[in-house]
N, C-alpha and C positions, 0 to 999 in steps of 0.2 A: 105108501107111507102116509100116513097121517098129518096134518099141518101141525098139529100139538109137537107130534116127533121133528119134523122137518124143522122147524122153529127151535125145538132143543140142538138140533145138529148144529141149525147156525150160530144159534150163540152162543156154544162151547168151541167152535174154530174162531171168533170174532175176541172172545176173551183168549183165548189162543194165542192170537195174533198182537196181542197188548193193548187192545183197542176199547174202551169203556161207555158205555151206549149211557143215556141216562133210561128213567124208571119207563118212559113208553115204550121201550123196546125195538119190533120189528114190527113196521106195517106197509102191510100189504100194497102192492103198486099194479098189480095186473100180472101180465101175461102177457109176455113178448114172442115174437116168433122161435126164441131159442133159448128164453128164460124165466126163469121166477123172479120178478123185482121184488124189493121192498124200500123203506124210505129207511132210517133210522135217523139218530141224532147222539153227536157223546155228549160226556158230561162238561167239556170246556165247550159247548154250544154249536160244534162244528157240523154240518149236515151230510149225510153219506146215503149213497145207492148201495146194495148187497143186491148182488144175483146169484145163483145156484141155475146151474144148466139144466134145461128138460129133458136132454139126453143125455148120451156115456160122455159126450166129447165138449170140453169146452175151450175156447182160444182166447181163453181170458192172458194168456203170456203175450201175446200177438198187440193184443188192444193197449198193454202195459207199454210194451216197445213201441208203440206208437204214439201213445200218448205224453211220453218222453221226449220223443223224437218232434211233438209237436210244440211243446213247449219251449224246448230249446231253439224256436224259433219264432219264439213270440204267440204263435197262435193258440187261442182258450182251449181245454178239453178238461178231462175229469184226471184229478190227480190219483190214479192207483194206489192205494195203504197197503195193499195185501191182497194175492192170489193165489190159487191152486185149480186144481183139476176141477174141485165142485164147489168154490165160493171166488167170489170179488168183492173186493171191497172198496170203494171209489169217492171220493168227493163230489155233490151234488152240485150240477152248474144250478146257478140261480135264473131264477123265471119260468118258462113256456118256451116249447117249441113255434118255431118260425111259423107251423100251422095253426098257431092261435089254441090249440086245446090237445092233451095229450093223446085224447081217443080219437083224433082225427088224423088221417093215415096220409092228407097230402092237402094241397093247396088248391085241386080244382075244383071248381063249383062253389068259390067262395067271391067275394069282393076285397080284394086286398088293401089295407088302409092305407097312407104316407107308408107310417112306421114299420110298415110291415116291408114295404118295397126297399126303404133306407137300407134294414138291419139284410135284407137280400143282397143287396148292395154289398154293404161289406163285408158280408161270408164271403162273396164271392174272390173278393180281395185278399182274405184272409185263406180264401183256398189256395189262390194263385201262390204264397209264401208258405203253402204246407207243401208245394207240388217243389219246392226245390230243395226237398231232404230226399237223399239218394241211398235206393235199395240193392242189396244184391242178388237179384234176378228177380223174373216176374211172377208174378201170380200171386194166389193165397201167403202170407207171410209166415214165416217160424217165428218164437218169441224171440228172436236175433236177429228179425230184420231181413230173412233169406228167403229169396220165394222157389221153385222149383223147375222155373224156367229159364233158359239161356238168352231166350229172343222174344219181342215183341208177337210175332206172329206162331212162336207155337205155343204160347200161351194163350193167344185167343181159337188158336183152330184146339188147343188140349178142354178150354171152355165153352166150343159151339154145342147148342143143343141139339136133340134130336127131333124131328119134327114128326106132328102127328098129322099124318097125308089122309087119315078117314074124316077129316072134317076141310071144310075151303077154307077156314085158316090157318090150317093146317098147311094146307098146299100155298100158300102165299107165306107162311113160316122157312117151308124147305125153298121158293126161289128166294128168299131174302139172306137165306144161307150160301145159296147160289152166289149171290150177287157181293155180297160182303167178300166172301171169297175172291173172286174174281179181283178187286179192289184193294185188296189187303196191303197192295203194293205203295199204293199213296198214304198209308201213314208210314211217316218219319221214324222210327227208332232211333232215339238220341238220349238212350240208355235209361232202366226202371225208374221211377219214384214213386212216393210214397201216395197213395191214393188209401181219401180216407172207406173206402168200397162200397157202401150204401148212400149214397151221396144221396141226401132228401132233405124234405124242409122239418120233417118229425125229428130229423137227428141232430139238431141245429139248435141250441137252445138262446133266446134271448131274456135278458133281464128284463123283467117288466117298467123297471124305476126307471131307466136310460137309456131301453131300445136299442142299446148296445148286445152285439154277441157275446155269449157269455162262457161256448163252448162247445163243439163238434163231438156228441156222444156215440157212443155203441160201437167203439172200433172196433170190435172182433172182425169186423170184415175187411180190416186191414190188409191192402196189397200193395205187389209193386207193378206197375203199368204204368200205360199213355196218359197223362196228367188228363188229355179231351175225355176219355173215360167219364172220370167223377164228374164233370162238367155234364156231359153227354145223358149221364144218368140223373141226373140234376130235373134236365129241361123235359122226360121223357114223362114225369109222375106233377109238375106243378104248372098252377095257372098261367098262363103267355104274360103277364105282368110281371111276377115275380121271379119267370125266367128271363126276360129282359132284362130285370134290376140284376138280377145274379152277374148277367153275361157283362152287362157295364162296369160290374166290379171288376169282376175275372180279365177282361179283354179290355181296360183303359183308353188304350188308344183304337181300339175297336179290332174284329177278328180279320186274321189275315184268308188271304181265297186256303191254303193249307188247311189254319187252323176249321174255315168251314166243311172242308172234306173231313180231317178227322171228326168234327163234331157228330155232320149224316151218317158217317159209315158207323160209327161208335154208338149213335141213336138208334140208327136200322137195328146192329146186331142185339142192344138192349130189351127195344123193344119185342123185337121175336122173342127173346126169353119171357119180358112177361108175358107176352099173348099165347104162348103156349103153358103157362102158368092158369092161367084165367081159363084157359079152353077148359085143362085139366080137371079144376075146379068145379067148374059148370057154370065159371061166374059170366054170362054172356055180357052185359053191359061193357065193365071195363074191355071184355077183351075185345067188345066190337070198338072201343075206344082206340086202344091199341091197334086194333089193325087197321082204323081210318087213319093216324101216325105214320104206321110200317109202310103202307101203301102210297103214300106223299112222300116218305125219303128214298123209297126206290125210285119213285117216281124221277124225283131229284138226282140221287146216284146216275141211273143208268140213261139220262139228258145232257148229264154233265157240266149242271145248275146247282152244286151244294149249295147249303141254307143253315141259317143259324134256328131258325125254328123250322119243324113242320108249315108246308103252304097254307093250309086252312087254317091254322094256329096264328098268321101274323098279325 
């Protein structure tokens, strides 16, 4: 399809939907891992995201119930207009992502300013009060809020990966599978919530004007799980700064020895995903980044020394 056409498609579902763009239309926002963004604006000055999915499938119902679900408890996200199978239509938080620039995919390898550590700060805080809206069951969500698991742990053994044994991190993927395994026992089950699933500093939007957060996007990846999860995944992609500032948010009075077992075992199994990611890829750097991580939280796990960071990371 043509963008000429793709752009007629969207604004004939966007007038569809009652919704009134002023004269600039749709413009272009990139290329996300599962969408076509664009920015738009109506005519009463209001600013909106519109996605169209890159595939057949999209969980724009999921992000809607989530983003409901997050409001009704205070915390920012993008207010859903309108969805279907191949459009959303969404309200734009205001500002930048917590990474400083949209095409920047994370936090490491930067210098993170005050402002940047603050606004970590109280995402963090702000996650701890999204982590106490209660799902039923775990996993991937339906746009109802229902995931497909019963239990904590067959929802993580239904999402372990599969590891690629022809390369050594490969084999250091499959004992960390091992190991997670073996472990599974030490997190608590004390029933789903709402995990916003991509937990990163890219999906975190803050106002430029007040440093304040402005709102938690991209919930398609909406599930229900171990609240250390989102945390977990949090600290596994951004700078040791601005995962500290998070974890002060999230953990006020600081983490208890539990919550640093779920944080390791929830890091270890993270991080295998991405380093088998990256392997996949050919991308070497990250993945050798990742499995200098994986290899510290085993480390940690099977010592019996959980850690709110990676060793080398403190």
């Amino acid at each position: 399809m043509t963008d000429a056409a793709l752009n007629t498609i969207l604004m004939q579902k966007i007038t569809q939907a009652g919704i009134e763009l002023d004269r600039s239309g749709l413009t272009p926002c990139g290329r996300g891992a599962d969408n076509l963004v664009f920015a738009a604006q109506t005519i009463d000055g209001r600013h909106l995201i519109v996605k169209t999915p890159l595939g057949t499938r999209s969980r724009y119902g999921t992000a809607a119930w989530a983003a409901r679900a997050l409001a009704r408890c205070g915390v920012p996200a993008p207010q859903v207009l309108w969805q279907g199978s191949s459009i959303c239509i969404e309200t734009r938080c205001p500002g930048v992502p917590l990474t400083g620039a949209t095409d920047r995919l994370d936090t490491s390898g930067t210098t993170p300013h005050t402002t940047v550590l603050r606004a970590a700060a109280e995402a963090g805080a702000l996650l701890r009060r999204a982590h106490s809206v209660l799902t039923h069951g775990y996993g991937r969500l339906t746009p109802a809020g229902v995931g497909p698991h019963r239990s904590l742990r067959d929802s993580l053994r239904a999402d372990a990966p599969a590891a690629a044994r022809t390369h050594p991190a490969g084999e250091l993927a499959s004992v960390a599978r091992q190991v997670v395994s073996d472990n599974m026992w030490r997190l608590a089950d004390a029933g789903p919530r709402l995990l916003v699933g991509d937990c990163a500093a890219r999906h975190i939007f803050v106002d430029a004007g007040t440093a304040v957060v402005s709102g938690f996007i991209d919930l398609e990846s909406a599930r229900g799980g171990q609240p250390h999860a989102d945390v977990a995944g949090f600290a596994v992609r951004e700078h040791p700064q601005v995962t500290h500032a998070f974890l002060d948010g999230y953990y006020p009075a600081g983490p208890t020895v539990d919550d640093l077992w779920a944080l390791t075992i929830h890091r270890a199994r993270i991080t295998t995903r991405l380093l088998l990611f990256h392997l996949g890829r050919h991308e070497h750097a990250p993945a050798r980044r990742f499995a200098d991580a994986l290899s510290a939280d085993l480390t940690a796990i099977t010592s019996g020394t959980p850690i709110a960071l990676p060793a080398h990371l403190q």
